[in-house]
N, C-alpha and C positions, 0 to 999 in steps of 0.2 A: 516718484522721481520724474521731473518732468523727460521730454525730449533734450529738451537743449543742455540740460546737467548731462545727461547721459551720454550724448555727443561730444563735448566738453571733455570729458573724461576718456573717450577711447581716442580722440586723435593725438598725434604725436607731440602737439603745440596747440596755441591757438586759433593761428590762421588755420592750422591743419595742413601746413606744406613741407615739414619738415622730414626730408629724406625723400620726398615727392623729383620723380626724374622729368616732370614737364612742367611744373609750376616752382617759382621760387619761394623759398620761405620769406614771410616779411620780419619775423619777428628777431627782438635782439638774443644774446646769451641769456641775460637776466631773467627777460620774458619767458624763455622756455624752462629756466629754473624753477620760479617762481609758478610755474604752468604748472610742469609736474609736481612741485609739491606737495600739489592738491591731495592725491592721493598719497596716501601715507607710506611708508617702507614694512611696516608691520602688515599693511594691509598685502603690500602686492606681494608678499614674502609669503605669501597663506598663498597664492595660485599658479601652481601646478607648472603653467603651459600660458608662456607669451609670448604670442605672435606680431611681429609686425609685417600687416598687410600691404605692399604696395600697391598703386595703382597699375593696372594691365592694359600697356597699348591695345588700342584696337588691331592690329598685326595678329598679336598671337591671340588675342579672341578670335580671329578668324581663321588661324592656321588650322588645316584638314588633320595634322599629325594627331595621332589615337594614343592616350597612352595607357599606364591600365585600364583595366574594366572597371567596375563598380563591386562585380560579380568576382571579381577576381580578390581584389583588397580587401572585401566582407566577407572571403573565406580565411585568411590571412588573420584578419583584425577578432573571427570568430575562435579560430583556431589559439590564437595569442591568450582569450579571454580563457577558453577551456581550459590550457595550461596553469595558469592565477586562479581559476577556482578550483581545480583540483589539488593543487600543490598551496593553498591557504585554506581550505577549508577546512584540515581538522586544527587549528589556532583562531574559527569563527570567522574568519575573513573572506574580504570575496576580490578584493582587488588590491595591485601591487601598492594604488594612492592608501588603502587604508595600514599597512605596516608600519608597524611601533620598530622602536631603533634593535630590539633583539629580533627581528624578524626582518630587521634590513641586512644586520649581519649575518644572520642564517645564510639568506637567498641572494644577498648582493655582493659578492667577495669579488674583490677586484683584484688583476693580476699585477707587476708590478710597473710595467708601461702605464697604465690606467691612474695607479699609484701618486707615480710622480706627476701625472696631468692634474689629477686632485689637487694636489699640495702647494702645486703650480698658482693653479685656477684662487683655489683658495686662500692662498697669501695674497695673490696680487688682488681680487677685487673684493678680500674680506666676508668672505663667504658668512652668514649664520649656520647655526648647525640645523635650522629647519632648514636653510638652502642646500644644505649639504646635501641632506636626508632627500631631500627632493629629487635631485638629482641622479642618486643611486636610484630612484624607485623607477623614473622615468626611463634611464637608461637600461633597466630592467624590462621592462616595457616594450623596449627598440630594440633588445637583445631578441625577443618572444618574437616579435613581429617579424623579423629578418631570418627566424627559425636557428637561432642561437642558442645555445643552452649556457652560456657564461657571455657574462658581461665584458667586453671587448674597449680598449681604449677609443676607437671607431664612435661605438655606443655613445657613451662617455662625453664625447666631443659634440655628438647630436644632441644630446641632452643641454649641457653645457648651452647650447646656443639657444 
């Protein structure tokens, strides 16, 4: 794949200004349709975790504020994983992404605030049930990291996004 496919492919459009706070987009509705298409629904439905990166004033690149460590979040992010392997290992797994749907509903039971955000979510933007799945696993995930032991409407909502 060259560069310019690859590029192509992760900005938001073509111009690449789309959602951009200092640059205007040039392109029409169509364009950006026709843009994304590119990539297929089947495809982006299989990954996990999408981010859209804005561009970061030079401001808060320069701002002194500290916010966590590094040291801090990798014991967090260590401690999250220790959790998912000890609690998947005797079902052969090593992480929340690899559970099959009887092992989502083992470990990912939702209460019933959580419930209706699902059913919510899910009606209105036609969820698959691999996005479903996804969802639960993730928000599983941000349950671990936040040192949750149940998955939380909160969760839920960060997943969702």
């Amino acid at each position: 794949m060259s560069w310019n496919t690859c590029k192509r492919c992760s900005n938001p459009c073509k111009c690449g200004f789309l959602g951009d706070f200092s640059n205007l987009c040039t392109c029409t509705p169509h364009d950006i349709q026709s843009y994304r298409r590119r990539l297929s629904g089947p495809l982006l439905d299989r990954i996990d975790l999408q981010i859209d990166v804005p561009r970061v004033p030079h401001k808060d690149l320069a701002d002194p504020v500290e916010g966590e460590s590094s040291a801090t979040i990798r014991a967090r992010v260590e401690k999250a994983r220790t959790i998912q392997r000890e609690r998947l290992a005797p079902y052969g797994l090593h992480a929340n992404a690899a559970m099959a749907a009887r092992h989502i509903r083992k470990f990912c039971p939702v209460d019933d605030q959580g419930q209706k955000l699902l059913e919510m979510v899910t009606d209105k933007l036609g969820l698959s049930a691999r996005s479903y799945s996804r969802i639960l696993k993730v928000a599983r995930t941000i349950a671990y990291l936040v040192g949750e032991e149940n998955i939380h409407q909160q969760h839920l909502a960060e997943a969702i996004q």
